[in-house]
Backbone as CSV, one residue per row, in Angstrom:
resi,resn,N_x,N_y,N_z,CA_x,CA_y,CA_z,C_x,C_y,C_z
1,UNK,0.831,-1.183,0.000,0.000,0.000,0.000,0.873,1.244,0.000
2,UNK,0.619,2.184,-0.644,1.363,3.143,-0.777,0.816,4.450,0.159
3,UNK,1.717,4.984,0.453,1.341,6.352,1.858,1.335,7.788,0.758
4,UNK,0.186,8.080,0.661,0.586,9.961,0.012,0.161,10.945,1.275
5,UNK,0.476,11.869,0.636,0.642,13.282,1.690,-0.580,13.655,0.909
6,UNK,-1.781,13.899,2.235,-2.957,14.531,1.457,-2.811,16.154,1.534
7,UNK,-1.774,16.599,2.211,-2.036,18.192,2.278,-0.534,18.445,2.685
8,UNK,-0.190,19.560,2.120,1.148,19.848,2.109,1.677,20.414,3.793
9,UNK,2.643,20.028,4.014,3.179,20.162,5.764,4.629,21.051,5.497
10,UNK,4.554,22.125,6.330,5.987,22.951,6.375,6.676,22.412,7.403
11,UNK,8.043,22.494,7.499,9.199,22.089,8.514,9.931,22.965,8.793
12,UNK,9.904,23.831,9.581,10.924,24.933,9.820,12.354,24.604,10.200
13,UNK,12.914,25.179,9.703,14.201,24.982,9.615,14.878,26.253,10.216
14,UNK,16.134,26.215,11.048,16.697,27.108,11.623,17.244,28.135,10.213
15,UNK,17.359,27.576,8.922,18.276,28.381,7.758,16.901,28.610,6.778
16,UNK,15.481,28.284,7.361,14.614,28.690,6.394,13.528,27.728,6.924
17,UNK,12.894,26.711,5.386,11.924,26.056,6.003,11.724,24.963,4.310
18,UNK,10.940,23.904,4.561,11.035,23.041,3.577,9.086,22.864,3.704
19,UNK,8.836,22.468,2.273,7.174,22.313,2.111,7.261,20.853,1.522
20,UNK,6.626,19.923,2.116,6.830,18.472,1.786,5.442,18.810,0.926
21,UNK,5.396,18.692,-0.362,4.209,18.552,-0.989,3.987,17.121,-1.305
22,UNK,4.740,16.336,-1.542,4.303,14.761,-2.148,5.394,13.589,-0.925
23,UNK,4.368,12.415,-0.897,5.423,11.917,-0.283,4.483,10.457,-0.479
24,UNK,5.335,9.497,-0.318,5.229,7.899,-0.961,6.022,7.427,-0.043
25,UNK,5.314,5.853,-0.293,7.088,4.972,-0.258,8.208,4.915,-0.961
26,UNK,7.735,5.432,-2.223,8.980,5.609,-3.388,9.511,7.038,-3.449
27,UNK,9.087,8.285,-3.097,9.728,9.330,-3.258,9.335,10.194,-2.551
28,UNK,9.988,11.953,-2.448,9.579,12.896,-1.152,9.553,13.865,-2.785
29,UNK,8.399,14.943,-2.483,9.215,16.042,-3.633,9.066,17.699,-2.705
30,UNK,9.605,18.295,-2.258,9.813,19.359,-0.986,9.862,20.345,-1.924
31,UNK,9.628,21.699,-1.410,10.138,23.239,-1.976,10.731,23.589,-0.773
32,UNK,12.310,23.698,-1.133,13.114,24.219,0.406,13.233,25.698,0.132
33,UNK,13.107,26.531,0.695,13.383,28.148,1.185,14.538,28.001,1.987
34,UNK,15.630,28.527,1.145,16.960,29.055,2.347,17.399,30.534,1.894
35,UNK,17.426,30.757,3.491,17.257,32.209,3.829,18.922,33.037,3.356
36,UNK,19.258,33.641,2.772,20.891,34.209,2.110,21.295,34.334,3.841
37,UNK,22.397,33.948,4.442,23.415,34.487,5.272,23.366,33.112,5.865
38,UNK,22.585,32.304,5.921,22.760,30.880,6.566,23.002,30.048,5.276
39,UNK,23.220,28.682,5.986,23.175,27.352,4.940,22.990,26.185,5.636
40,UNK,22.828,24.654,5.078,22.488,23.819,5.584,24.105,22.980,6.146
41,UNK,23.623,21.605,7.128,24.472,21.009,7.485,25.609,20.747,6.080
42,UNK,27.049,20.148,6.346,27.627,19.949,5.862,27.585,18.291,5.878
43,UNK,26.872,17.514,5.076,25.910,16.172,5.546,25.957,14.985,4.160
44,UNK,25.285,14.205,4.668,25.394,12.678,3.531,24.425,11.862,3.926
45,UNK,23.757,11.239,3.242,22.855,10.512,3.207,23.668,9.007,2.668
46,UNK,23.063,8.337,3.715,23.112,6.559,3.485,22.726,5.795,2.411
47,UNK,21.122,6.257,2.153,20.431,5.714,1.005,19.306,6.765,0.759
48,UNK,19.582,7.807,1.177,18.738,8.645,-0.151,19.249,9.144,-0.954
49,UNK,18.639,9.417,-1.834,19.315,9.637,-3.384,18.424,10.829,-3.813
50,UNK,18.848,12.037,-3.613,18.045,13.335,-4.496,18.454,13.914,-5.578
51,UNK,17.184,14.947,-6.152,18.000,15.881,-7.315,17.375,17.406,-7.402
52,UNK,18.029,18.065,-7.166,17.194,19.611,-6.926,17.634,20.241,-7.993
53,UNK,16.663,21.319,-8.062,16.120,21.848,-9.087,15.845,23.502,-8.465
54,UNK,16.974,24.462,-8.972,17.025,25.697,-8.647,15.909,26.535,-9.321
55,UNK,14.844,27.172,-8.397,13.464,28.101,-8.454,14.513,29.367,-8.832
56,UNK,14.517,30.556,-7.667,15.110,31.178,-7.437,15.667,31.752,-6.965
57,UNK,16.977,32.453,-6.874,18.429,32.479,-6.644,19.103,32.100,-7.247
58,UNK,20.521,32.341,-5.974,21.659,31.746,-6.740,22.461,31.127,-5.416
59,UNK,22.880,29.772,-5.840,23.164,28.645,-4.947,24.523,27.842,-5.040
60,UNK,25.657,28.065,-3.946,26.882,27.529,-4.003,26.391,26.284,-3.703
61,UNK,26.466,25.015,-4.248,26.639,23.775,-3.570,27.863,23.286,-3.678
62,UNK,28.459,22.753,-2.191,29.968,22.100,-2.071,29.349,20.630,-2.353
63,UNK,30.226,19.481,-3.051,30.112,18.410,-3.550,31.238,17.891,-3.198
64,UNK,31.567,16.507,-2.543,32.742,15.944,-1.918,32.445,14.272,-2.235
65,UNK,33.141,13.809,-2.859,33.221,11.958,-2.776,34.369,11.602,-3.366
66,UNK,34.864,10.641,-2.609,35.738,9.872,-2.687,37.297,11.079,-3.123
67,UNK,37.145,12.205,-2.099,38.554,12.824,-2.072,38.728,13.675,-3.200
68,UNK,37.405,13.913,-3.870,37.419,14.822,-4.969,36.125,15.991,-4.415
69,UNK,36.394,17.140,-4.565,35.857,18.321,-4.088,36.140,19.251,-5.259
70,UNK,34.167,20.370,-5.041,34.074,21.030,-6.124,33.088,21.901,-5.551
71,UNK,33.045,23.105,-5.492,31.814,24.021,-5.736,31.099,24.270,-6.836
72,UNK,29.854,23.964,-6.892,29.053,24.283,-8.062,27.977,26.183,-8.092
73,UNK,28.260,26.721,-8.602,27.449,28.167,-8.617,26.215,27.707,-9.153
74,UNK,24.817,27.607,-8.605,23.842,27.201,-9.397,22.602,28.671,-9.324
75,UNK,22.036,28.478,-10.585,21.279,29.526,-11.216,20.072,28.882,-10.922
76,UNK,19.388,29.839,-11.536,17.378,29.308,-11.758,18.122,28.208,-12.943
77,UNK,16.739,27.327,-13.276,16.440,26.364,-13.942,17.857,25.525,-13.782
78,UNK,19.285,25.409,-13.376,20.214,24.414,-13.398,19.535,23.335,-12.170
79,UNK,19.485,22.024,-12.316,19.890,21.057,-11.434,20.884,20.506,-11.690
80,UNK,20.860,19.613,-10.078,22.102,18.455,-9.816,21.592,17.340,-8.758
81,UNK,21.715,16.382,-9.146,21.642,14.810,-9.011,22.438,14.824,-7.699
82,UNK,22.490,14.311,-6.146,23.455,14.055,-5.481,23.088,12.694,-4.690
83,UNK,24.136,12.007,-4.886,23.947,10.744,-4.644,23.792,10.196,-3.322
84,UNK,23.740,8.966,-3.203,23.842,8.962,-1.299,25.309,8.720,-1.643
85,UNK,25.410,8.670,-0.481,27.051,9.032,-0.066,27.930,10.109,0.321
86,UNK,27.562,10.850,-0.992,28.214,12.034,-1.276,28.293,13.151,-0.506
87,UNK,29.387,13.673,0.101,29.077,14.880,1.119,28.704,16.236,0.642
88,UNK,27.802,17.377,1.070,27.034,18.326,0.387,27.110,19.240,1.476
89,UNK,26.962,20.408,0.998,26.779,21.519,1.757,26.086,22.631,0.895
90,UNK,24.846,23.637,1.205,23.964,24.116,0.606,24.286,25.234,0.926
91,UNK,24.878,26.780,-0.053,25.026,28.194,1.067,24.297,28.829,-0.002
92,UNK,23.180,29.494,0.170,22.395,30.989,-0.775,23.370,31.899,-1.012
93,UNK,23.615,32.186,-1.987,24.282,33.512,-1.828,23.329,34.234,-2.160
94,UNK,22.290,34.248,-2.568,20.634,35.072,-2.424,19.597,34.624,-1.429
95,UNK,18.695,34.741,-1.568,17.533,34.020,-0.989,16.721,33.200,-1.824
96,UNK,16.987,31.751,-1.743,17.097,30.620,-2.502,15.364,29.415,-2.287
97,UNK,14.872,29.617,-3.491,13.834,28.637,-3.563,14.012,27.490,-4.573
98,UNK,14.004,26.464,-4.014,14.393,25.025,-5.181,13.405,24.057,-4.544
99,UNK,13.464,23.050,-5.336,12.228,22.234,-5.493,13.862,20.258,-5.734
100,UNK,13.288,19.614,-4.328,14.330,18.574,-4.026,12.811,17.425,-4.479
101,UNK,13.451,16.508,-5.132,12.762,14.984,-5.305,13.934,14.200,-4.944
102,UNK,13.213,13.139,-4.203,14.487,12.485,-3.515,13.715,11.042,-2.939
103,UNK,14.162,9.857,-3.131,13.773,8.972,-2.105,13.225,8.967,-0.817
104,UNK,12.575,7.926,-0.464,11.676,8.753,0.730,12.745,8.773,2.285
105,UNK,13.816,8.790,2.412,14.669,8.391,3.448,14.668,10.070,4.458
106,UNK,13.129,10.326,5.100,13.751,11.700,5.215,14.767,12.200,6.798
107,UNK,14.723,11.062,7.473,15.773,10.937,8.516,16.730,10.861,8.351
108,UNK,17.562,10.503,7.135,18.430,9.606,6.726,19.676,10.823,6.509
109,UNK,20.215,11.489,7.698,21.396,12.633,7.894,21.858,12.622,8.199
110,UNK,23.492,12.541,8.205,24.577,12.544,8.735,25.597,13.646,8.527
111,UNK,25.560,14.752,9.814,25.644,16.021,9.613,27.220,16.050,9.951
112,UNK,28.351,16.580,9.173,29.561,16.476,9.822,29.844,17.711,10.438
113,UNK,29.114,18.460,10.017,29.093,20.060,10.360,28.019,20.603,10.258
114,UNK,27.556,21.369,11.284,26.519,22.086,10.976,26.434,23.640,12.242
115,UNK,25.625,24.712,11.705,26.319,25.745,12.071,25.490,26.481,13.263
116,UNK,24.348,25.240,13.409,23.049,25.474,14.779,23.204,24.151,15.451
117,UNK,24.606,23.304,15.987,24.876,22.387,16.990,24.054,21.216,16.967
118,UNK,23.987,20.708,15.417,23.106,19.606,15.260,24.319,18.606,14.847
119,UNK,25.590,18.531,14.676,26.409,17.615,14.366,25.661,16.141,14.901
120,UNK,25.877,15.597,13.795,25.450,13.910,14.039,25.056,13.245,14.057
121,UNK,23.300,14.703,14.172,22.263,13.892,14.273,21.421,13.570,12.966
122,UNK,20.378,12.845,13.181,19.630,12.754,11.891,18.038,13.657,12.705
123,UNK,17.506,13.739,11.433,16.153,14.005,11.696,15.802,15.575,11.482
124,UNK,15.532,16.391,12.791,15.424,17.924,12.653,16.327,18.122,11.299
């Protein structure tokens, strides 16, 4: 049996806030709001697997696997695919609206850094 989201739920977030509009056993699809002067954990996922899709702003994402590191500058309409594994870090350099589809793993965080004393945890 499959689980949907009959009505869309916000999550506030200390760097903004995320709108879970769809959600399954097979996938999550969110509109995250991050606020310009913050950013998200510096983090990796086990087994979720997302791909976001820049609304608007403009969005540094740090990208790290296997000892290779890169900043990406992302615009409106660019996405990027990030795998599980892969270490990520999200900074606005505007005030940033994108739209994440991703497996449904939404606990699934492993924060190596983060800049509101959540190192480690999953979940919030």
């Amino acid at each position: 049996m499959v689980a949907v989201v009959d009505e869309m739920r916000t999550v506030l977030k200390p760097w903004g806030r995320e709108v879970i509009f769809a959600e399954t056993d097979q996938y999550v699809g969110k509109l995250i709001f991050i606020s310009a002067g913050h950013r998200l954990s510096r983090q990796y996922h086990r087994l979720k697997d997302e791909t976001i899709l820049v609304q608007v702003g403009e969005l540094e994402l740090e990208l790290s696997c296997k000892g290779a590191s890169r900043v990406l500058r992302m615009l409106p309409s660019e996405t990027q695919h990030i795998a599980a594994g892969v270490v990520h870090r999200m900074t606005p350099i505007t005030d940033v609206e994108l739209v994440e589809v991703s497996t449904p793993q939404l606990d699934d965080v492993v924060r190596l850094a983060d800049d509101y004393g959540r190192e480690g945890t999953s979940g919030a």
